[in-house]
MISE-179625 format. One record per residue (C-alpha): residue number from 1; y, z, x. Coordinates in Angstrom, 1 decimal. Example, Ala and Ser with C-alpha at 12.3 -4.5 7.8 and 13.67 -1.06 7.14 Angstrom:
<nodes>
<node><k>1</k><c2>-4.5</c2><c3>7.8</c3><c1>12.3</c1></node>
<node><k>2</k><c2>-1.1</c2><c3>7.1</c3><c1>13.7</c1></node>
</nodes>
This chain:
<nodes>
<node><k>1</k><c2>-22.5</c2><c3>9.4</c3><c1>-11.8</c1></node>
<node><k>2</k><c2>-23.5</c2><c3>10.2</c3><c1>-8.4</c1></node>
<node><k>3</k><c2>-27.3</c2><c3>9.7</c3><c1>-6.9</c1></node>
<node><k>4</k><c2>-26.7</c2><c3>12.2</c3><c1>-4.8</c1></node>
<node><k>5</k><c2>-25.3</c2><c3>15.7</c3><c1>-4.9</c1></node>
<node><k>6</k><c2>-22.2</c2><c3>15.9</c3><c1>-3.0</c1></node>
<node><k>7</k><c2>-23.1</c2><c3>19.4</c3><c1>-1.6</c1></node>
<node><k>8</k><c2>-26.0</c2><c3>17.3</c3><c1>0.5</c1></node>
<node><k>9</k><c2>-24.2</c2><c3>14.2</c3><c1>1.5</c1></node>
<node><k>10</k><c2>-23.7</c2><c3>13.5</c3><c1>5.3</c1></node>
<node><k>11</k><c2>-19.7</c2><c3>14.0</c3><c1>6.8</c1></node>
<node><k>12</k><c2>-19.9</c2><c3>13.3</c3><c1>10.4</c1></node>
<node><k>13</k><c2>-21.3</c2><c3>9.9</c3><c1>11.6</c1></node>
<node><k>14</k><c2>-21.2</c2><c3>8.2</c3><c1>14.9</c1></node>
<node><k>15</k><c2>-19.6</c2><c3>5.2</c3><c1>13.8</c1></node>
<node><k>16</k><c2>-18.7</c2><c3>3.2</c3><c1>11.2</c1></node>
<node><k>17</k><c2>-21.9</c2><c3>1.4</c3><c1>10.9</c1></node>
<node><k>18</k><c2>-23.9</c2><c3>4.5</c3><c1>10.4</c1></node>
<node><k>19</k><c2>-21.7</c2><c3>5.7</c3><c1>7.4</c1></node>
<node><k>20</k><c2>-22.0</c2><c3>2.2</c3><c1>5.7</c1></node>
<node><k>21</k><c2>-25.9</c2><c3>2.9</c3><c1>6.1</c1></node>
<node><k>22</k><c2>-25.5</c2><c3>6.2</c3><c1>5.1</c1></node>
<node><k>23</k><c2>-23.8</c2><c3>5.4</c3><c1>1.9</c1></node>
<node><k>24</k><c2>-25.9</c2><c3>2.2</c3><c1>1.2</c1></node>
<node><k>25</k><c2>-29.4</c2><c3>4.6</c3><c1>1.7</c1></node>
<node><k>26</k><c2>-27.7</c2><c3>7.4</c3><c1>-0.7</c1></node>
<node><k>27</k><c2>-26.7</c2><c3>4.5</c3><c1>-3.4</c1></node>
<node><k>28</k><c2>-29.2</c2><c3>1.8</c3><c1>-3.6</c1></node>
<node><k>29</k><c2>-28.1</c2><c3>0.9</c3><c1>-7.4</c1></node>
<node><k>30</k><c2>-24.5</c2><c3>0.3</c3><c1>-6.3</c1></node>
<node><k>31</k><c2>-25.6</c2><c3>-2.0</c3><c1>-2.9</c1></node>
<node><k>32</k><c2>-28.1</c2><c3>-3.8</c3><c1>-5.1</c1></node>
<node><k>33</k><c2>-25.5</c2><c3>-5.1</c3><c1>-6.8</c1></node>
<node><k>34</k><c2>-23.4</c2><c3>-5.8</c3><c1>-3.9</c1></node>
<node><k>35</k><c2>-23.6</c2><c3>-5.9</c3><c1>-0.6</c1></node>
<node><k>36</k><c2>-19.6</c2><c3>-6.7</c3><c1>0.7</c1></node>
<node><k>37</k><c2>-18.1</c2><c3>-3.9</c3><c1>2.7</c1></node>
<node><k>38</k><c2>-14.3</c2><c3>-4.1</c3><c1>2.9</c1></node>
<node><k>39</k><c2>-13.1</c2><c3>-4.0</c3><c1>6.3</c1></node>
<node><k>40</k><c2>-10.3</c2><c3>-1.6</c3><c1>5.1</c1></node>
<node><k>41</k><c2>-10.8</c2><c3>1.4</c3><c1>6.7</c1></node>
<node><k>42</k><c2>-9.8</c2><c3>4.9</c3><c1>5.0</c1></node>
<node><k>43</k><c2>-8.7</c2><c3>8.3</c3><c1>6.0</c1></node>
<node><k>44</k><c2>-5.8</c2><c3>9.9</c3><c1>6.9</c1></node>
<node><k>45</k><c2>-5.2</c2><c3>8.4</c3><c1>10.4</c1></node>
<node><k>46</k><c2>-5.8</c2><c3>4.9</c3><c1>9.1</c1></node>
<node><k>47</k><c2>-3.2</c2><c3>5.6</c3><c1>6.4</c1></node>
<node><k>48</k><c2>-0.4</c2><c3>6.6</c3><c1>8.7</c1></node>
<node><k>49</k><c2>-1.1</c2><c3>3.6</c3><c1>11.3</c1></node>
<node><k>50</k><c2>-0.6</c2><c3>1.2</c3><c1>8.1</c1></node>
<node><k>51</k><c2>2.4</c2><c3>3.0</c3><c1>6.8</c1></node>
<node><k>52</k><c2>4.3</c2><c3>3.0</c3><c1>9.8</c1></node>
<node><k>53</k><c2>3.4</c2><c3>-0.9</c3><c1>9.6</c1></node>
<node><k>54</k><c2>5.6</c2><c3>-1.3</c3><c1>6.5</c1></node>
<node><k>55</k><c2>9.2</c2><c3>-3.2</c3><c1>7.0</c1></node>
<node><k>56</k><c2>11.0</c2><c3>-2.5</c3><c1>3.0</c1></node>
<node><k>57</k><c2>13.1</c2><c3>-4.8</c3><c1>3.8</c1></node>
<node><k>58</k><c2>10.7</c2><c3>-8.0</c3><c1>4.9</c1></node>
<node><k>59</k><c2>9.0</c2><c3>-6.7</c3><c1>1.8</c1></node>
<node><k>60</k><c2>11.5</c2><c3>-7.2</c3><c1>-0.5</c1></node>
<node><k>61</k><c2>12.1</c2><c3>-10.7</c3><c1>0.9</c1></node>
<node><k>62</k><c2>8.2</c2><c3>-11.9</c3><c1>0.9</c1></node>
<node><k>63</k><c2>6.4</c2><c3>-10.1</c3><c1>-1.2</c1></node>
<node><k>64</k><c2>5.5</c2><c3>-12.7</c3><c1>-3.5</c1></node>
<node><k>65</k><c2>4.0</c2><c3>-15.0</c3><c1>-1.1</c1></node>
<node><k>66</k><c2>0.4</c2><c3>-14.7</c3><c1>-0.5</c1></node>
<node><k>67</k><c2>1.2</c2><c3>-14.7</c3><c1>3.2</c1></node>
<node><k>68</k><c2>4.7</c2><c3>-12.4</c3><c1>2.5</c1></node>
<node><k>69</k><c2>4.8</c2><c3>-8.5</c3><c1>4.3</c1></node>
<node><k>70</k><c2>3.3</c2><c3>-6.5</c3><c1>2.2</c1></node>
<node><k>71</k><c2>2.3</c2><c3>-3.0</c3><c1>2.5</c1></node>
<node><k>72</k><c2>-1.3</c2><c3>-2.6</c3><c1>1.6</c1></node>
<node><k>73</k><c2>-0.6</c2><c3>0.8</c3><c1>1.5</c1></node>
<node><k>74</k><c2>-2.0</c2><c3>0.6</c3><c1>-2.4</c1></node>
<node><k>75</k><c2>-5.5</c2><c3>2.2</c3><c1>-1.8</c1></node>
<node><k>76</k><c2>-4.6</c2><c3>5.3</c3><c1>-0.2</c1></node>
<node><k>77</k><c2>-2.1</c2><c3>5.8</c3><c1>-2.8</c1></node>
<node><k>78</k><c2>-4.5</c2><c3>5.4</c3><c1>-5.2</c1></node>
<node><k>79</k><c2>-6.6</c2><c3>8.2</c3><c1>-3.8</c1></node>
<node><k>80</k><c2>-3.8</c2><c3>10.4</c3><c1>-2.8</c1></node>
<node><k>81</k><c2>-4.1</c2><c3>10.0</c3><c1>0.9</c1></node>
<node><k>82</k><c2>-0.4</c2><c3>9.2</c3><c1>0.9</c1></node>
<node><k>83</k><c2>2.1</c2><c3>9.9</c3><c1>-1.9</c1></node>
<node><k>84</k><c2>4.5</c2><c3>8.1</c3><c1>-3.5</c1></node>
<node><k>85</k><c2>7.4</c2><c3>10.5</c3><c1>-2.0</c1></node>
<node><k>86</k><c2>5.7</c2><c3>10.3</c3><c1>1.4</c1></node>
<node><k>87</k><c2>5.8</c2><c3>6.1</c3><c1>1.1</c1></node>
<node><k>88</k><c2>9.3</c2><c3>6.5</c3><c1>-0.5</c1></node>
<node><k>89</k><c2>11.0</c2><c3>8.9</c3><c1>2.2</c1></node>
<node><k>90</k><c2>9.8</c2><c3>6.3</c3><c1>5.1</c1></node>
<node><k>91</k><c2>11.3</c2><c3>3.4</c3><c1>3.3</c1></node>
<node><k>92</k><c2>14.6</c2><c3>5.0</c3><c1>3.6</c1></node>
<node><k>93</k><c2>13.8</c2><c3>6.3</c3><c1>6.8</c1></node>
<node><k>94</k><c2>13.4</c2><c3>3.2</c3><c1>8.5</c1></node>
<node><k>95</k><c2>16.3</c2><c3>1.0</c3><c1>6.9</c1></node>
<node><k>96</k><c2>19.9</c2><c3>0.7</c3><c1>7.7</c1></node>
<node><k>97</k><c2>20.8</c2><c3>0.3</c3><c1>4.2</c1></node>
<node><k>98</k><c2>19.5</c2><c3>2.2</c3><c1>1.9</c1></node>
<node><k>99</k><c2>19.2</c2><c3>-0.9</c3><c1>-0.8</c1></node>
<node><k>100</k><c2>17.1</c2><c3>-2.5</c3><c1>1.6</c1></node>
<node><k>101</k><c2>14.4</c2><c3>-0.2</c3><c1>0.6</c1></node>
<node><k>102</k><c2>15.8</c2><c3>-1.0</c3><c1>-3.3</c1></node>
<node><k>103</k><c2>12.4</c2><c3>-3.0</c3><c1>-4.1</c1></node>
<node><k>104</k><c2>9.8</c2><c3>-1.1</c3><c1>-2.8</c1></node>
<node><k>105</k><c2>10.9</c2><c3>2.2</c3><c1>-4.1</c1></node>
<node><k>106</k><c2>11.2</c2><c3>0.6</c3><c1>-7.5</c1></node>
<node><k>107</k><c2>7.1</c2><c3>-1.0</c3><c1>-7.4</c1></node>
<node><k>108</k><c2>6.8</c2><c3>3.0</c3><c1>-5.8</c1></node>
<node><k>109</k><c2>8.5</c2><c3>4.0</c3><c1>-9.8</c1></node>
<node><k>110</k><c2>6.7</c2><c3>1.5</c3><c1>-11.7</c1></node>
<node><k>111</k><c2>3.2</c2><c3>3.2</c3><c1>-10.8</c1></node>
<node><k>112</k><c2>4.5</c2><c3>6.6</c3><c1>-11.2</c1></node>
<node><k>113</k><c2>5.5</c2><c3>5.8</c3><c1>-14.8</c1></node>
<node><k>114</k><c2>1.6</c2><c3>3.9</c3><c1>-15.0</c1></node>
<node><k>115</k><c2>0.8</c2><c3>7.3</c3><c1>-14.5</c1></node>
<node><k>116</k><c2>2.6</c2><c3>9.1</c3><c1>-16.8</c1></node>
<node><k>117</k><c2>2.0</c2><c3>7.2</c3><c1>-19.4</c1></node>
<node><k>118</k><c2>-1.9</c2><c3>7.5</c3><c1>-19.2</c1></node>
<node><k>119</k><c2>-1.5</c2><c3>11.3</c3><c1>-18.9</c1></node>
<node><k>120</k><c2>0.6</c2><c3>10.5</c3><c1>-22.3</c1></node>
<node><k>121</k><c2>-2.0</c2><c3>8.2</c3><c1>-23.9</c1></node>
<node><k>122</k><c2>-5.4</c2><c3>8.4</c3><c1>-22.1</c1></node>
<node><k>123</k><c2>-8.4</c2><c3>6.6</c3><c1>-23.0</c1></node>
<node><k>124</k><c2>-5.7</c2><c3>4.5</c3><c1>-25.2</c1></node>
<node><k>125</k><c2>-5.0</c2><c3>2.4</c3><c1>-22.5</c1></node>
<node><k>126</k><c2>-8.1</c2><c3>0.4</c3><c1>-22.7</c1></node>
<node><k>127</k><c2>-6.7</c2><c3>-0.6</c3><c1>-26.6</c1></node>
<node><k>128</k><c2>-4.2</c2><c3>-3.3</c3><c1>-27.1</c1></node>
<node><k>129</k><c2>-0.8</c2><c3>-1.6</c3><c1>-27.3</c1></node>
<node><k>130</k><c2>0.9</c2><c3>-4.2</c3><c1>-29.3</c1></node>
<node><k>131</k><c2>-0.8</c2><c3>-7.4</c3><c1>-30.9</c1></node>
<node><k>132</k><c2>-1.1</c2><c3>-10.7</c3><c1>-28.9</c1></node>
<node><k>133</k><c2>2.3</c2><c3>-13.1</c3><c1>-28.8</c1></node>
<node><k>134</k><c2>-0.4</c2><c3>-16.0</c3><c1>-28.0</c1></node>
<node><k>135</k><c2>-0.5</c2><c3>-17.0</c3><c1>-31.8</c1></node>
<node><k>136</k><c2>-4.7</c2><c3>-16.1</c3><c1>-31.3</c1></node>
<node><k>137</k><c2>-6.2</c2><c3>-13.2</c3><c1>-33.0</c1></node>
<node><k>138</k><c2>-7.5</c2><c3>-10.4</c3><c1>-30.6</c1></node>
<node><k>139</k><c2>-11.0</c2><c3>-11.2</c3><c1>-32.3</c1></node>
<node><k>140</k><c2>-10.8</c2><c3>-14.6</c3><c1>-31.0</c1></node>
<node><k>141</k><c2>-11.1</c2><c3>-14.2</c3><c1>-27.1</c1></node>
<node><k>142</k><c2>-14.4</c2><c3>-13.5</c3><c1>-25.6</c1></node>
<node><k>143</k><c2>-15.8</c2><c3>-9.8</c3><c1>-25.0</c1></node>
<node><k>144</k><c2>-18.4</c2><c3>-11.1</c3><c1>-21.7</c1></node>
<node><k>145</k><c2>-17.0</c2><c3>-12.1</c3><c1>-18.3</c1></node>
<node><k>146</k><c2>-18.0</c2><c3>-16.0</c3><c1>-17.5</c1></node>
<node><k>147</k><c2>-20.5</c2><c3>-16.5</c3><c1>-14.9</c1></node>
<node><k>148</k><c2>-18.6</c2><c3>-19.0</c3><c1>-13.1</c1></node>
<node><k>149</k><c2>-15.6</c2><c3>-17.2</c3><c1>-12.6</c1></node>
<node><k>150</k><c2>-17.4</c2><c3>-14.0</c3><c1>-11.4</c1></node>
<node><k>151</k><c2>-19.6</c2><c3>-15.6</c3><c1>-9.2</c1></node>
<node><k>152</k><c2>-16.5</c2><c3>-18.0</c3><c1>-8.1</c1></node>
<node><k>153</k><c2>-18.1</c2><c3>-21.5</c3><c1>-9.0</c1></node>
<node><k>154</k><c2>-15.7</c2><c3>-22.9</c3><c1>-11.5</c1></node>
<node><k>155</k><c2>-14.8</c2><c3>-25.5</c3><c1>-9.2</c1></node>
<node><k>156</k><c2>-11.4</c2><c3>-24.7</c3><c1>-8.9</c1></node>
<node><k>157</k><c2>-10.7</c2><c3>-23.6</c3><c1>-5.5</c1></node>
<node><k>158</k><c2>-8.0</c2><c3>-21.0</c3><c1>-6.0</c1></node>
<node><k>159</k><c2>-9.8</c2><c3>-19.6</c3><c1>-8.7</c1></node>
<node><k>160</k><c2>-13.4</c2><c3>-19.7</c3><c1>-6.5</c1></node>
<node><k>161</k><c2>-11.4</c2><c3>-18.1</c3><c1>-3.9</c1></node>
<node><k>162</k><c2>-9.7</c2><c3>-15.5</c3><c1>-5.3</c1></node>
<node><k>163</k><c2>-12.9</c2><c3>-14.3</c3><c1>-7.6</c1></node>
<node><k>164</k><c2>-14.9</c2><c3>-14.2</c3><c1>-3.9</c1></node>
<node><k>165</k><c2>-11.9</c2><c3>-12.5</c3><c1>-2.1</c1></node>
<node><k>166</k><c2>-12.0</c2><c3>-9.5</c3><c1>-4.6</c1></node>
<node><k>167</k><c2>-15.7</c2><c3>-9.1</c3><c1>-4.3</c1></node>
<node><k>168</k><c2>-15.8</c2><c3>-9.6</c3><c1>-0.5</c1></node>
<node><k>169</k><c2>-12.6</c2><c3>-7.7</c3><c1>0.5</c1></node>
<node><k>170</k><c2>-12.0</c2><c3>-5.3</c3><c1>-2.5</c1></node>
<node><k>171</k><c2>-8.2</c2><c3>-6.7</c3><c1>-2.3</c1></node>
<node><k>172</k><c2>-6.0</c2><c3>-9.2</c3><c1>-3.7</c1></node>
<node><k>173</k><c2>-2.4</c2><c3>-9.8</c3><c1>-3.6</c1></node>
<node><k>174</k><c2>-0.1</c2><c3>-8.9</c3><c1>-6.5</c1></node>
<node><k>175</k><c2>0.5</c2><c3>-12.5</c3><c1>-7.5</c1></node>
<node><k>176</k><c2>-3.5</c2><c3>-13.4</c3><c1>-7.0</c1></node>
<node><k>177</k><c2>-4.0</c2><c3>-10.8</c3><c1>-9.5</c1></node>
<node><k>178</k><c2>-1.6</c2><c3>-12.1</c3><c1>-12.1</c1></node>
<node><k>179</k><c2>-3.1</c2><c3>-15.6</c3><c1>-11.7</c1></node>
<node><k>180</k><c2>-6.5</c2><c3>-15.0</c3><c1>-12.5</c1></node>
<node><k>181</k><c2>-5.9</c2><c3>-12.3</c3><c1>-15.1</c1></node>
<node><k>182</k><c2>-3.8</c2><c3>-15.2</c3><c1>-16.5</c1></node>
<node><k>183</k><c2>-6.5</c2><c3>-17.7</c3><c1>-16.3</c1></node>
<node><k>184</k><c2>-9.6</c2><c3>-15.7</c3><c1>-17.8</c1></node>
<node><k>185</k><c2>-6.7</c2><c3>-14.7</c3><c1>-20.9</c1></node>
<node><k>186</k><c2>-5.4</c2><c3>-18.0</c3><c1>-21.4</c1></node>
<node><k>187</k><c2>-7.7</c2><c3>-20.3</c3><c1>-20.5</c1></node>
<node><k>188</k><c2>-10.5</c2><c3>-19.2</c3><c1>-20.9</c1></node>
<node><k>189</k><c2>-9.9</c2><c3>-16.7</c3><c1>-23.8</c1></node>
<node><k>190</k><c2>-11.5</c2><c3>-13.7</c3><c1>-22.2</c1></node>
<node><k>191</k><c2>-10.3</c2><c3>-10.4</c3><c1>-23.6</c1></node>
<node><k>192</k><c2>-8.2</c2><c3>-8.8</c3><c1>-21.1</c1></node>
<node><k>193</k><c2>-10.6</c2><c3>-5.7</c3><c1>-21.1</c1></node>
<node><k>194</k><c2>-13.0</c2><c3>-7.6</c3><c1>-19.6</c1></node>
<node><k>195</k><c2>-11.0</c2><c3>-9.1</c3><c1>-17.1</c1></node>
<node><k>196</k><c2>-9.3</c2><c3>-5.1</c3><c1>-16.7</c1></node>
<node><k>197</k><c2>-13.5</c2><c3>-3.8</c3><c1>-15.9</c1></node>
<node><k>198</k><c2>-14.0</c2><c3>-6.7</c3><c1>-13.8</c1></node>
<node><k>199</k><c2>-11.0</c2><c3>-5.4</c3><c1>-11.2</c1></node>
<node><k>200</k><c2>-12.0</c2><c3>-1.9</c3><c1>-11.6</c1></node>
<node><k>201</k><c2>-15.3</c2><c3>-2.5</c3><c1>-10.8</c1></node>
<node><k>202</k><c2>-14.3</c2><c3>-4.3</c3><c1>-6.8</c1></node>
<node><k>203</k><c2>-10.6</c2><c3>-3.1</c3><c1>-6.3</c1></node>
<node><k>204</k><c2>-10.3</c2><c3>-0.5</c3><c1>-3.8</c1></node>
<node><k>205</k><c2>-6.9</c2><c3>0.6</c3><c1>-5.4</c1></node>
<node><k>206</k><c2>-8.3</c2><c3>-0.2</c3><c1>-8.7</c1></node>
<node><k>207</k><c2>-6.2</c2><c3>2.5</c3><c1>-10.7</c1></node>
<node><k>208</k><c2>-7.0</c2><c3>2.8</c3><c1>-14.4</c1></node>
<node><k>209</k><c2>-3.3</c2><c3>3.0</c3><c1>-15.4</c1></node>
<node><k>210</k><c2>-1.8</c2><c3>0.1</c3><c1>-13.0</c1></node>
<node><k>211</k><c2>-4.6</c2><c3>-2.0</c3><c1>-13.8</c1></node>
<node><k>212</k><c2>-4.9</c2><c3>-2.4</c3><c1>-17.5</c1></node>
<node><k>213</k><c2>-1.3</c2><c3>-2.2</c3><c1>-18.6</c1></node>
<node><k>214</k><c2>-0.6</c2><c3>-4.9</c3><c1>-15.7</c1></node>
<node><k>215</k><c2>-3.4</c2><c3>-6.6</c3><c1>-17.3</c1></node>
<node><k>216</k><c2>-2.1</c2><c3>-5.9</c3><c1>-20.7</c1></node>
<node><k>217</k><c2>1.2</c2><c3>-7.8</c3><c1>-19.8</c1></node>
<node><k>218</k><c2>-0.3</c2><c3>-10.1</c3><c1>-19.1</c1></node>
<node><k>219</k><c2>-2.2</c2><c3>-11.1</c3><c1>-22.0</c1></node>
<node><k>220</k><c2>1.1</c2><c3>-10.0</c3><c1>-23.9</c1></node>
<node><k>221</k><c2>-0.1</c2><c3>-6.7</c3><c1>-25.7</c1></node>
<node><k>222</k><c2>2.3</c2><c3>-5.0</c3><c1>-23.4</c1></node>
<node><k>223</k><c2>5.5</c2><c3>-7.0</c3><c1>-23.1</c1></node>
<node><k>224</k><c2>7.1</c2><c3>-9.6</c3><c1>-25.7</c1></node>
<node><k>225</k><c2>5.3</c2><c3>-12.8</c3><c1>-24.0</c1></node>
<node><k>226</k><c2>2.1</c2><c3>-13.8</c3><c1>-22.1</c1></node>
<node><k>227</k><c2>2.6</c2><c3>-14.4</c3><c1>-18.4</c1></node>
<node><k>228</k><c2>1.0</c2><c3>-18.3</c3><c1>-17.4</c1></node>
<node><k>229</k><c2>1.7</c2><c3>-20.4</c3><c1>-14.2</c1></node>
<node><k>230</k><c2>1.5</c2><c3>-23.8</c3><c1>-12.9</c1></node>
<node><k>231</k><c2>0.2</c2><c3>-25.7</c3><c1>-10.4</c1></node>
<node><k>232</k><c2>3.8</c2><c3>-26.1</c3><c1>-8.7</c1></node>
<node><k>233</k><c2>4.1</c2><c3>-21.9</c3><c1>-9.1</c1></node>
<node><k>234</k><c2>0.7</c2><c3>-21.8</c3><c1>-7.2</c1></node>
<node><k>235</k><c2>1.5</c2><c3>-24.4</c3><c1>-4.4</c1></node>
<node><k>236</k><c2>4.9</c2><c3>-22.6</c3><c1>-3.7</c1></node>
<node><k>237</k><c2>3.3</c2><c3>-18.9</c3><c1>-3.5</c1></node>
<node><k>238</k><c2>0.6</c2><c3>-19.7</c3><c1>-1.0</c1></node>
<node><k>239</k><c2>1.8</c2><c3>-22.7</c3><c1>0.8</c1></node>
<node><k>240</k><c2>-0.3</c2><c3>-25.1</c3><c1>-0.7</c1></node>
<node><k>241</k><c2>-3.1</c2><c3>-23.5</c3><c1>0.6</c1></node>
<node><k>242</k><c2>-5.5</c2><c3>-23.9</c3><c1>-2.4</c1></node>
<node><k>243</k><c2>-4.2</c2><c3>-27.1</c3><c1>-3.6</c1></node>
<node><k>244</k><c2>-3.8</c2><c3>-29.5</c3><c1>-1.1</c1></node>
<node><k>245</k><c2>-8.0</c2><c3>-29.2</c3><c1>-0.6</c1></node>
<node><k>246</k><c2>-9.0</c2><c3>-29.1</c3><c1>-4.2</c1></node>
<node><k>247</k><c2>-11.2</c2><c3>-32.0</c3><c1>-5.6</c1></node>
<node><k>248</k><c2>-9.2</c2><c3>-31.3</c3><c1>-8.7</c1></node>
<node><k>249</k><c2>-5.7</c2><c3>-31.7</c3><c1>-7.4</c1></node>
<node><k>250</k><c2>-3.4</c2><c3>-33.7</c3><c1>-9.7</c1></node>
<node><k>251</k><c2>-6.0</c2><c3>-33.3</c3><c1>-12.6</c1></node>
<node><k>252</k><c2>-6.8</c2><c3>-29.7</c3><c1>-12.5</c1></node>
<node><k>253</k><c2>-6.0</c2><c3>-27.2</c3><c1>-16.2</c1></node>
<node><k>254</k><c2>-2.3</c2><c3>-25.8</c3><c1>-14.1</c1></node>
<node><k>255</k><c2>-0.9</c2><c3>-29.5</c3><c1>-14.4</c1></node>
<node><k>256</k><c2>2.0</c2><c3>-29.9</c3><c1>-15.8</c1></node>
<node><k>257</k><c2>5.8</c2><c3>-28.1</c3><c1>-17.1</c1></node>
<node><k>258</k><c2>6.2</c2><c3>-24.8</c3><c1>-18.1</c1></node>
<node><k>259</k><c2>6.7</c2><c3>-26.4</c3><c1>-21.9</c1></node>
<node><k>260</k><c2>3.7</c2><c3>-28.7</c3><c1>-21.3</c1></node>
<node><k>261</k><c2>1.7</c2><c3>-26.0</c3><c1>-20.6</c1></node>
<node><k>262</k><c2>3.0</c2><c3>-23.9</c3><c1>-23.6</c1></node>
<node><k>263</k><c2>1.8</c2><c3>-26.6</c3><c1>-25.8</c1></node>
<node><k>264</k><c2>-1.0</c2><c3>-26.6</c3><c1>-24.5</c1></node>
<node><k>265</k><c2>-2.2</c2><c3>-22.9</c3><c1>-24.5</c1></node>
<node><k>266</k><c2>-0.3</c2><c3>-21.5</c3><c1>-27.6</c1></node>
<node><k>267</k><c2>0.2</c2><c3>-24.2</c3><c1>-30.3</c1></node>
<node><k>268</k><c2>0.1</c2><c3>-21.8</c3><c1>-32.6</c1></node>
<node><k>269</k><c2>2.7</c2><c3>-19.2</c3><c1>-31.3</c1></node>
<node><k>270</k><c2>5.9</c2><c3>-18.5</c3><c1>-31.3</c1></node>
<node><k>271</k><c2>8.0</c2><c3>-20.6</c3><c1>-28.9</c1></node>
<node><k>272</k><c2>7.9</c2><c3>-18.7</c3><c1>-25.5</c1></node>
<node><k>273</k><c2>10.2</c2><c3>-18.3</c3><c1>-22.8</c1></node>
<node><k>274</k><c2>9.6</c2><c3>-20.1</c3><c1>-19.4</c1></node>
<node><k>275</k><c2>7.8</c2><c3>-18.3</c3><c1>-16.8</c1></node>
<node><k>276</k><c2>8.8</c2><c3>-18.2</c3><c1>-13.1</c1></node>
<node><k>277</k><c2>6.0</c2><c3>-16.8</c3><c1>-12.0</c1></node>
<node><k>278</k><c2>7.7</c2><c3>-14.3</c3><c1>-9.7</c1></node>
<node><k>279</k><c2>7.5</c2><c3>-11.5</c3><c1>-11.8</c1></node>
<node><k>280</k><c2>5.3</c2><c3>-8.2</c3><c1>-10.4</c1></node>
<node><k>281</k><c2>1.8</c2><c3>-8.3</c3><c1>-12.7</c1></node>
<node><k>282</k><c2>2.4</c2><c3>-4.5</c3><c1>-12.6</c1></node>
<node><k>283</k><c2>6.0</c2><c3>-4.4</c3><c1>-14.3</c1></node>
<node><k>284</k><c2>6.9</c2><c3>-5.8</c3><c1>-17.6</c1></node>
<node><k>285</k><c2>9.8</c2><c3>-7.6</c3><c1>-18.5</c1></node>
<node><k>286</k><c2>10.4</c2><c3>-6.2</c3><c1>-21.8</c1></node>
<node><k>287</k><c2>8.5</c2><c3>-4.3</c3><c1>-24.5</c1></node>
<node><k>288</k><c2>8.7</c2><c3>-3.9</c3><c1>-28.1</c1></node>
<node><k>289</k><c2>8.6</c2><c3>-0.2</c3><c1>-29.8</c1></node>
</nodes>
């Protein structure tokens, strides 16, 4: 709920500073609790100069590197400042071939059917759709947030980093969102609801529907496996950027295979697939009916 009535709230500032004042003056709960302002900037304008930014076709190539051509077109989608048609008519707009623009329009399809399905189920999406293919009970995994990974002091420096970037920035790439939603599930045995709040509560584009069934496949109450990673997955994705600096390098809990680390997490399940960790946290593989 609002502290303030929207009828009385300030529209025209001088700059950018005086509407992060503004708002910080209006809501002193919500900069209590945080004081990061993204440097994301939003409006109309600022939406068209970032769309016309967007190559589909270096996307399609890079998108899964931390450092690939991505659109970060996701917030003003998320608040309607530009639709998926709109995003979807550039793409083929600005390509010679139309299958160039194959990939993006299909991540463009993947959260229009997010959405239809939470017009379809609602409030349901915050309940597991399917039970957990982890070989753990849903009962088992914990209902409160660690203070080391929300306050990014676990001590491993991908995970530090990415839980500060989300606070700081209000953004994270597609595969820094699978990895930690992979790591509070799996290793740490965090319900994915919690992890689901705790991205709500910092993600600019933080969209109900995206968000918790991306989280959901995660975990594996929405696809027919839970998504994990390795250390070798991590290095490749961001250039060893993480790695090649952490204190825990070569000893850290992402050592190891894909069936090491299967093992390890799930002894009690089911045997799972391998992972390549190149999958979109927002589309599932496969579900069960």
């Amino acid at each position: 709920m609002s502290e303030t009535n929207n009828h009385d709230m300030q529209r025209d500032f001088a700059s950018r500073d005086e509407l992060i004042a503004y708002v910080r003056e209006q809501f002193p709960t919500a900069s209590n609790r945080d004081v990061h302002v993204s440097e994301t900037v939003g409006g109309r304008k600022a939406a068209e100069v970032a769309l016309k930014e967007v190559d589909p076709s270096q996307y399609a190539k890079s998108r899964n590197f931390l450092n690939g051509k991505v659109t970060r077109l996701s917030p003003y989608i998320r608040y309607g400042v530009l639709s998926l048609a709109e995003v979807r008519d550039f793409a083929l707009k600005n390509v010679q071939n139309p299958n160039d623009a194959e990939k993006l329009i299909q991540e463009l399809g993947w959260r229009d059917y997010w959405q239809r399905l939470y017009a379809e189920k609602g409030d349901g999406i915050w309940k597991d759709q399917e039970e957990y293919k982890t070989g753990y009970a849903a009962e088992v995994y914990a209902t409160q947030l660690p203070a080391d990974v929300e306050q990014g002091t676990t001590g491993m420096v991908c995970i530090d980093s990415f839980s500060h970037e989300l606070r700081e920035t209000g953004y994270l790439h597609n595969h820094t969102r699978m990895w930690l939603a992979a790591y509070l599930v799996h290793w740490r045995h965090v319900r994915w609801q919690v992890g689901a709040r705790w991205f709500l509560e910092h993600l600019l584009d933080g969209d109900p529907a995206s968000n918790n069934l991306s989280w959901q496949w995660v975990a594996s109450t929405f696809s027919h496996k839970p998504y994990f990673f390795n250390r070798e997955n991590l290095e490749k994705y961001t250039n060893c950027a993480y790695c090649q600096v952490c204190p825990l390098y070569g000893k850290c809990d992402f050592e190891g295979s894909y069936e090491q680390l299967e093992q390890r997490l799930f002894p009690q399940a089911e045997s799972i697939d391998k992972r390549d960790g190149s999958r979109s946290f927002e589309r599932p593989k496969k579900r069960r009916r």
